[in-house]
C-alpha positions as a Markdown table, in Angstrom:
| # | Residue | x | y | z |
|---|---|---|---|---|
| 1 | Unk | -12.6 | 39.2 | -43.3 |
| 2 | Unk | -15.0 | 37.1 | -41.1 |
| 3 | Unk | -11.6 | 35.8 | -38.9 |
| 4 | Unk | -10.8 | 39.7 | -38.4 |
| 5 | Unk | -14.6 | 40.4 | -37.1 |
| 6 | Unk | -14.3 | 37.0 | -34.9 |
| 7 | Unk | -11.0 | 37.9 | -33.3 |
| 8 | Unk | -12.0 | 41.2 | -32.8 |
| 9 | Unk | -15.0 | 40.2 | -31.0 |
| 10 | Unk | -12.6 | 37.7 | -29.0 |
| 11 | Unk | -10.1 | 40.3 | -28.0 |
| 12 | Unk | -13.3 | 42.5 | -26.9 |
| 13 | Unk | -14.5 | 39.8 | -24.6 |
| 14 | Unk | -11.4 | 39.3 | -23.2 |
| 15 | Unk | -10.8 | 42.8 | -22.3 |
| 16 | Unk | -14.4 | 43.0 | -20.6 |
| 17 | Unk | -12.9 | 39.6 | -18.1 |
| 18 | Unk | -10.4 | 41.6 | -17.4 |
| 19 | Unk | -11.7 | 44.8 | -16.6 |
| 20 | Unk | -14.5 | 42.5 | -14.3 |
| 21 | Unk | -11.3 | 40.9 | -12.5 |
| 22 | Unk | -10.1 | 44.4 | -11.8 |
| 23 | Unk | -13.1 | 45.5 | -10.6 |
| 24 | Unk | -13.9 | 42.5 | -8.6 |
| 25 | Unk | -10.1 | 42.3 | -7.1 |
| 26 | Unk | -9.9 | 46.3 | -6.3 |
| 27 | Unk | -13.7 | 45.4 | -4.6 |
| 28 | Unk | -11.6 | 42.8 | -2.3 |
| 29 | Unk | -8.8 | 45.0 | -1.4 |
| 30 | Unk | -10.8 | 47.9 | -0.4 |
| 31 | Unk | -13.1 | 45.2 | 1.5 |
| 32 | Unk | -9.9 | 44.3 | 3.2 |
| 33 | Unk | -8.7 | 47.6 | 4.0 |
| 34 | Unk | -11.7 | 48.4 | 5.6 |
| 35 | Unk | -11.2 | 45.3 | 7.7 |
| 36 | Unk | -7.9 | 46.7 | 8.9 |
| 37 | Unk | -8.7 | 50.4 | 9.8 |
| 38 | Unk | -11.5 | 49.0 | 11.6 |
| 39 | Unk | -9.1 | 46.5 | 13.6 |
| 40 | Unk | -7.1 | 49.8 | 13.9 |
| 41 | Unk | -10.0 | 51.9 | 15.4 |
């Protein structure tokens, strides 16, 4: 029981790094998409 409540809050945490990563790395590519179009104009 206690090892299902542990992994549980394991497989939570893990999910929160990842959605952080996501938003961090879709942060950088629009930062570098902005770069461009502004290279553009």
């Amino acid at each position: 029981m206690v090892l299902d409540i542990v992994m549980d809050a394991q497989v939570q945490s893990l999910g929160h790094e990842m959605e952080k990563a996501a938003a961090i790395h879709s942060c950088s590519d629009s930062k570098e998409i902005r770069d461009k179009t502004a290279e553009l104009n």
